[in-house]
Residue, then its C-alpha position, 0 to 999 in steps of 0.5 A: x782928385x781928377x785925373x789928368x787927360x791925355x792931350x789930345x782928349x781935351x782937344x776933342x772935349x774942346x771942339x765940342x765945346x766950341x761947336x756946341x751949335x752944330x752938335x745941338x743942330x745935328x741931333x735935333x734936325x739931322x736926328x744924329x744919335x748921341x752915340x754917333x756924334x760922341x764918336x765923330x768927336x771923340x768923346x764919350x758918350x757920358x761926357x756928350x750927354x752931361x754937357x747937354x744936360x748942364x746946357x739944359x738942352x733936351x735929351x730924346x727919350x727912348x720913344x723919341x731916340x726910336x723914331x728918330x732911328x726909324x726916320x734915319x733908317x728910312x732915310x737911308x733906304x730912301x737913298x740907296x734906292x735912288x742910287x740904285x735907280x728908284x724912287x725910294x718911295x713906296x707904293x701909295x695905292x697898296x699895289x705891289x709890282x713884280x717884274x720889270x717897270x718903266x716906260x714899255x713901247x707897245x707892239x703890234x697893237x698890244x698896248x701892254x708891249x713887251x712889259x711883264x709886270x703883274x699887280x696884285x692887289x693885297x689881300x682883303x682883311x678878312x671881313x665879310x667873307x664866310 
């Protein structure tokens, strides 16, 4: 025989049940972990995966939940670095940037200005070289 719960369980069990189409959307477009959405809810990460699995909706496997906690990690990143003032973005052409960046006035016809920043290129591969 089950247990009875504790009212305030069955609340959260049921506000699950009645946003069900938002949970789904969260873990699938938004790439939430199961584990997280089960704590925002209330509800035990079992409970949250059996109602999936009876609503025969997908579960990630361990490779998809991976991705999607690289993607949400990136994500993140991303974000703090324009908080901080970046673009979040790497570097497309594999040049990497130390100093200050930005816009530099030139001076006295030295057209680099008073900008320090230096670009190394990343090492070759070690082909071709004896």
């Amino acid at each position: 025989m089950a247990h009875p719960l504790d009212p305030a369980h069955v609340a959260a069990r049921q506000r699950v049940k009645d946003e069900m189409a938002t949970v789904v959307d969260r873990y699938y477009a938004q790439d939430e972990a199961l584990e997280s959405l089960a704590r925002e809810f209330g509800v035990s990460v079992s409970w949250l995966r059996r109602r999936f699995v009876e609503l025969r909706v997908p579960l990630r496997d361990r490779a998809q939940a991976r991705a999607a906690h690289l993607r949400r990690q990136a994500a993140q990143k991303a974000r703090a670095a324009v908080r901080e003032g970046g673009s979040g973005a790497p570097c497309p052409t594999g040049l990497e940037t130390s100093g200050p960046t930005g816009p530099a006035a030139p001076e006295d016809g030295d057209d680099q200005g008073d900008r320090t920043s230096t670009f190394r290129r990343k090492p070759p591969s070690g082909r071709g070289t004896a």
